[in-house]
C-alpha positions as CSV (number, residue, x, y, z in Angstrom):
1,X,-18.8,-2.2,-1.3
2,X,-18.7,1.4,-0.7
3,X,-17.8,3.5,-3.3
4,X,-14.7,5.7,-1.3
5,X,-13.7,2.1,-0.4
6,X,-13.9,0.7,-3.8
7,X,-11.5,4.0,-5.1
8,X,-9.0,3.3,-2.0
9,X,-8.6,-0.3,-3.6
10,X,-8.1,1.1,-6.7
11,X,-5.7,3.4,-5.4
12,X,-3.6,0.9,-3.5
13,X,-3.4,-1.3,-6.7
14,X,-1.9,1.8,-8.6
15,X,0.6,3.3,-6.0
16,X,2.1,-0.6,-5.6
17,X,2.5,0.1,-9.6
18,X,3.9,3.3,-8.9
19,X,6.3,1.8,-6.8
20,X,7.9,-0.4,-9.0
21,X,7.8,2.3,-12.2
22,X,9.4,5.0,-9.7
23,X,12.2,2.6,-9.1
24,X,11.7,2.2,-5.2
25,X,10.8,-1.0,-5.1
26,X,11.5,-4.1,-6.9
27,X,9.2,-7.3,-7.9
28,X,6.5,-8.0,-5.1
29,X,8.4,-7.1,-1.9
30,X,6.8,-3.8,-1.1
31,X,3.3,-3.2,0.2
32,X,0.8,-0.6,1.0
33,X,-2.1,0.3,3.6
34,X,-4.5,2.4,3.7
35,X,-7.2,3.5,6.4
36,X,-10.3,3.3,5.6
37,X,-13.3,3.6,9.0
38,X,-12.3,1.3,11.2
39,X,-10.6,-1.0,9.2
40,X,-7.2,-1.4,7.0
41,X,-6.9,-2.0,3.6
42,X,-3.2,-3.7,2.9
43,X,-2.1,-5.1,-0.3
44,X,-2.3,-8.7,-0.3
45,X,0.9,-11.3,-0.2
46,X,3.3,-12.3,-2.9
47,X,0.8,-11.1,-5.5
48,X,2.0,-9.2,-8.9
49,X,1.0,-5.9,-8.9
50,X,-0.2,-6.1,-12.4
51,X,-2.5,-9.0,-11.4
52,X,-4.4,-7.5,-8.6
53,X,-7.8,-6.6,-8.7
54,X,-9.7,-4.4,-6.2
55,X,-11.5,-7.8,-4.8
56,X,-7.5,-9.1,-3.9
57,X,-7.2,-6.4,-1.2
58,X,-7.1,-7.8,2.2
59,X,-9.0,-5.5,5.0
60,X,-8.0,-6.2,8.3
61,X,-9.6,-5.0,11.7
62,X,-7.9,-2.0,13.5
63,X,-7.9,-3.5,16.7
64,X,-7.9,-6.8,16.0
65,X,-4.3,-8.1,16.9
66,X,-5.6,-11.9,15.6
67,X,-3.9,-11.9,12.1
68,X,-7.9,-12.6,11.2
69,X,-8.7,-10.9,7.3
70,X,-11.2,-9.9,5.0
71,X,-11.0,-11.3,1.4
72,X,-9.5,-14.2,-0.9
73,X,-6.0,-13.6,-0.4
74,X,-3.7,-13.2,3.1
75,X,-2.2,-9.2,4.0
76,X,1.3,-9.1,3.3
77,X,3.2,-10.6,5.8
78,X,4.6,-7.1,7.0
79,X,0.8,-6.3,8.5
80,X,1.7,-6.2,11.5
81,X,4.0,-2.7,11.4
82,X,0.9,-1.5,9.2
83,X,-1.6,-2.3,11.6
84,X,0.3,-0.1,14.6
85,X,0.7,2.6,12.2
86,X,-2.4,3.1,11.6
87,X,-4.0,2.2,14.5
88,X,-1.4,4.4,16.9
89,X,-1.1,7.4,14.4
90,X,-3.6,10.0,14.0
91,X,-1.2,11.8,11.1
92,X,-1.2,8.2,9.6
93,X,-3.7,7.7,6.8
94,X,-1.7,5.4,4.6
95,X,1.5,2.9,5.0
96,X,3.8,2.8,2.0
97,X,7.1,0.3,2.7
98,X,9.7,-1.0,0.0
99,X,13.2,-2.2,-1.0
100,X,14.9,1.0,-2.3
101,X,18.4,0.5,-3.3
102,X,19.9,3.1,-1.8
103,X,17.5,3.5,1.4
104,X,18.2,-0.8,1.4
105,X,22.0,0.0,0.8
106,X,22.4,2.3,4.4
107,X,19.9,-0.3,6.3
108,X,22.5,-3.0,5.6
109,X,24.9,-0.5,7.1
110,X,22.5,0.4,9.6
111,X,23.4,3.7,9.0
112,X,20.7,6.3,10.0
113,X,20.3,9.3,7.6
114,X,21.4,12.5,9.2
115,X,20.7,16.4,8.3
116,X,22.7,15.9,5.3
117,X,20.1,18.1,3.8
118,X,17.3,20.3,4.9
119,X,14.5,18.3,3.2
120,X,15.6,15.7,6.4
121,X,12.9,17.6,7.9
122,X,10.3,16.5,5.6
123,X,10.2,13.3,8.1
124,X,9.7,15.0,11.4
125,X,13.1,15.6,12.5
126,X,16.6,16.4,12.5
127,X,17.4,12.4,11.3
128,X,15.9,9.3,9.6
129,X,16.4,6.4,11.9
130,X,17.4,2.9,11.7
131,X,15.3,0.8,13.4
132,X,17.4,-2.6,14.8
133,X,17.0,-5.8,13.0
134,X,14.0,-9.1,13.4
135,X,12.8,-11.7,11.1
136,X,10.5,-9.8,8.6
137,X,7.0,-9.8,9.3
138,X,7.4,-10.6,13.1
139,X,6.0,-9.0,16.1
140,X,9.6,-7.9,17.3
141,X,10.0,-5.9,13.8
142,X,6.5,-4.0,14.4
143,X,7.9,-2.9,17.7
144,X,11.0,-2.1,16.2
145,X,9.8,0.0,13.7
146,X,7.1,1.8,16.0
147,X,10.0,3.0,17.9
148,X,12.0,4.1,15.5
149,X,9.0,6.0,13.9
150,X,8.4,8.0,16.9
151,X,7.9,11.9,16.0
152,X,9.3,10.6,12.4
153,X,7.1,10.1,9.0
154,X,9.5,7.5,8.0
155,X,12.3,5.1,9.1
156,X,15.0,2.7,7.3
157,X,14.5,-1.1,8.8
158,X,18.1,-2.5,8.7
159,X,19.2,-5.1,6.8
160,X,15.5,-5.1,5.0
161,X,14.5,-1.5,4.0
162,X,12.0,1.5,4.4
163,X,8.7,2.5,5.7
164,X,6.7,6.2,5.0
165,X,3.7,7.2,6.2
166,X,1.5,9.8,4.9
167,X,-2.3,11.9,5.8
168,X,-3.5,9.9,2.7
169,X,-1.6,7.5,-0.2
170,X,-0.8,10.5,-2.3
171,X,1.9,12.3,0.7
172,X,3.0,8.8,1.6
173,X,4.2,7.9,-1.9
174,X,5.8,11.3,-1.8
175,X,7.3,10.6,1.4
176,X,9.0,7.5,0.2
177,X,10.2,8.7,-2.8
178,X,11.8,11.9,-1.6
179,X,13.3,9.5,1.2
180,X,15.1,7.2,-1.4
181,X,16.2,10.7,-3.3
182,X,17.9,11.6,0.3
183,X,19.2,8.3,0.8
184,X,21.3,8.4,-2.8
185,X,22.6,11.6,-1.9
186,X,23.7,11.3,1.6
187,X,25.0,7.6,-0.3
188,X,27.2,9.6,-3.0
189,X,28.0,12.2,-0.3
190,X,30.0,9.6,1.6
191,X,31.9,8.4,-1.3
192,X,33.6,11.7,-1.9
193,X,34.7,12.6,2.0
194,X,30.8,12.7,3.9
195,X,28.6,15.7,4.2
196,X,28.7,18.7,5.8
197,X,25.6,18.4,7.8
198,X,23.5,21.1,8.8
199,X,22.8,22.2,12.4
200,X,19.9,21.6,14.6
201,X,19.1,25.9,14.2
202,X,19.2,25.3,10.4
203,X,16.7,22.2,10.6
204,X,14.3,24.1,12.9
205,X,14.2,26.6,10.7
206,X,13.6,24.4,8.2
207,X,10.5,23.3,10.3
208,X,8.9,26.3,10.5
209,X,9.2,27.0,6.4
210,X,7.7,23.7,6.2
211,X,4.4,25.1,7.6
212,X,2.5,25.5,3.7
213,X,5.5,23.5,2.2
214,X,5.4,19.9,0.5
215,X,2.6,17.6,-1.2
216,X,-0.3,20.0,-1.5
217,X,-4.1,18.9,-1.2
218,X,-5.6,19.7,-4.8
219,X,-7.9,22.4,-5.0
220,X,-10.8,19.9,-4.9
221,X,-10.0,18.3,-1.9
222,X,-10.0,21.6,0.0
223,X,-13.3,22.8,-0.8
224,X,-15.9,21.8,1.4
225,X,-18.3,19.2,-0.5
226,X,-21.8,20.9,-1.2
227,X,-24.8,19.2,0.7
228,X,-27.6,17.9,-1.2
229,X,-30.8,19.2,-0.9
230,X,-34.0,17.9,-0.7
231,X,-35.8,17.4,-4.0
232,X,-38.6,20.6,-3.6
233,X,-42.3,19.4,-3.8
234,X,-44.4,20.2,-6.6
235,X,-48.0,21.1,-5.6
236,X,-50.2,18.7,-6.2
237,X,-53.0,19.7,-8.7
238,X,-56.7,20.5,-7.5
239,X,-59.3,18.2,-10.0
């Protein structure tokens, strides 16, 4: 195994921890993809977080549509949604979905989030949208959520929950955090007469600040990694 696909296992295994400590997601119904060449790496199905090892993380074929898998366990059973992502989105590096109680709550009202507040246009536009309902982990939920995900980094799945996607895990997990932030405030909003929501001028303008705003690339990542160089030869000695 690669080493870069090694860490991206590791990786998966500690942002489906993350998930849980952050208070997004509850037990073992969230899951997380990553892309890595031509393949996807997904968290496997119904397995503790805590128990996983790198080994336990399915890989799964880009293009292949089969349900066919790499490795001792099954994907999660929401692959399918993963799979489009990251197959049909450039911008998409990583898949982060969970159970969020408040993003969970507005889903059961299919209630889309609207520009309640300007960080709305952390996700692409002037709304989060609710995609309709299907069985989870069907083909007509994929589609569902594809559409609603159009020129969005993130959608709520009604009756079921969320879905953010990211240029790598680290803006993802961001994503989905700062989503379930928005959805508890747009939540306690209502209760005490709705927001004022902002206009479509405000959220454009928010769009353009946004240009060298949110989850920066360290310092590390930007810098272009050094090439090695050839070893120089040492002259051989005349006898």
């Amino acid at each position: 195994m690669k080493k870069a696909e090694l860490a991206l296992r590791e990786e998966i295994i500690a942002r489906c921890k993350e998930m849980n400590a952050s208070g997004i997601n509850q037990g073992t119904s969230g899951n997380i993809s990553v892309r890595f060449e031509d393949r996807m790496l997904i968290s496997p199905s119904a397995t503790p977080y805590d128990q996983m090892t790198p080994d336990m993380i399915a890989s799964v074929g880009l293009d292949d549509t089969s349900g066919r898998y790499e490795g001792p366990l099954k994907p999660s059973t929401e692959w399918r949604f993963h799979q489009k992502l990251l197959h049909g989105r450039p911008d998409a590096g990583a898949v982060v979905h969970a159970h969020p109680t408040y993003c969970t709550t507005l889903a059961i009202a299919r209630k889309e989030i609207p520009s309640c507040h300007y960080m709305v246009a952390a996700f692409g536009g002037n709304n989060v949208r609710c995609a309709g309902y299907a069985t989870f982990g069907s083909e007509e939920l994929s589609e569902l959520a594809i559409e609603a995900m159009t020129d969005r980094t993130a959608c709520l799945l009604a009756n079921h929950g969320m879905i953010a996607i990211g240029e790598n895990l680290a803006k993802a997990m961001w994503r989905a955090i700062e989503l379930e932030t928005i959805a508890k405030q747009y939540y306690l909003s209502l209760v005490i007469g709705g927001p004022v929501l902002l206009s479509d001028a405000a959220i454009d303008d928010t769009h353009r600040g946004f240009a060298g705003y949110g989850l920066q690339d360290s310092e590390a990542d930007k810098k272009p990694k050094p090439r090695r160089r050839a070893p120089k030869k040492t002259p051989a000695k005349r006898k």
